[in-house]
N, C-alpha and C positions, 0 to 999 in steps of 0.2 A: 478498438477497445475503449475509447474516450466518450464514443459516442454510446456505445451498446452496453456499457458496466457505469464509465461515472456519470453521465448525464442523468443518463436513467434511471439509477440510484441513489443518486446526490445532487447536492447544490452547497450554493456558498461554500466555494474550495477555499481551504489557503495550506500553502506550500510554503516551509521554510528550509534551507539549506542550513544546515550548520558545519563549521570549521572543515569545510572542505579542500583539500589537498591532492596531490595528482603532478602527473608529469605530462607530457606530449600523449603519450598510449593510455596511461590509467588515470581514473580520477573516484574519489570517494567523499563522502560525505553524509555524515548523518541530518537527521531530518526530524522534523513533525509538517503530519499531515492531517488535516481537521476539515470536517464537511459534515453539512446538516443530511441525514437522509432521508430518502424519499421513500423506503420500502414499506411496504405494507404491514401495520404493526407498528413501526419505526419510523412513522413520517417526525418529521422536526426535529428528533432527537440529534444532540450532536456531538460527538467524538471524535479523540485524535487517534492518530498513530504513529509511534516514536519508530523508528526504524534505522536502517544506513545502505545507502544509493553503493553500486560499484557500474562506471562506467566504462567500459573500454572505447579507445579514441583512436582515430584514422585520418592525418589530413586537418585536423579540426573540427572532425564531423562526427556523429554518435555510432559506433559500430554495436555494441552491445549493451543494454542496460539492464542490470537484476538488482533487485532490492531484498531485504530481510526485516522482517517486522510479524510482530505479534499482532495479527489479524484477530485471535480468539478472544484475545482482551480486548480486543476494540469492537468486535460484537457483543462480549458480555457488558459493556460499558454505553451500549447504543440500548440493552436491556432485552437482548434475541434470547431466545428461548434456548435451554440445555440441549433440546437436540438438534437446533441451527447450528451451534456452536459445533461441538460435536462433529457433525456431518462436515462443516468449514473444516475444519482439523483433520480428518479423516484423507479428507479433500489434499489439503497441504502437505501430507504424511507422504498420501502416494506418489504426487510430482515432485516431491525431495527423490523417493526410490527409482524416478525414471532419468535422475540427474546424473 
């Protein structure tokens, strides 16, 4: 995924954790995430996204990681077209319904 989605569509990451809390098994945190992108159309434009991390934890090691965040705002705000946007949403609808 790092390689194949952000590399390939971005650059200049920055990642912040915010007021992150958690036990041994769980751990949460909200976030912003900002990166210039590279896609076609949208080279250099750059945008964040506000979101909140849920980890679950094993040992001290990552067993599960899922995030929640407004991806559609963060492509109308990189300036994608209504039916990128759209189709991203559409996209995000159906792997909520396979949850």
């Amino acid at each position: 995924m790092i390689t194949d989605r952000f590399h390939r569509d971005g650059e200049d990451f920055k990642w912040i954790f915010r007021d992150p809390v958690g036990t041994e098994e769980i751990g949460y945190a909200w976030y912003d995430f900002s990166y210039a992108s590279k896609l076609d159309g949208l080279a250099g434009c750059r945008t964040v996204l506000t979101g909140a991390a849920l980890v679950r934890l094993h040992g001290g090691r990552i067993l599960s990681y899922r995030e929640f965040g407004n991806s559609g705002a963060t492509l109308a705000k990189l300036g994608a077209s209504d039916d990128l946007i759209l189709k991203h949403v559409r996209r995000s609808a159906d792997e909520l319904a396979l949850a």
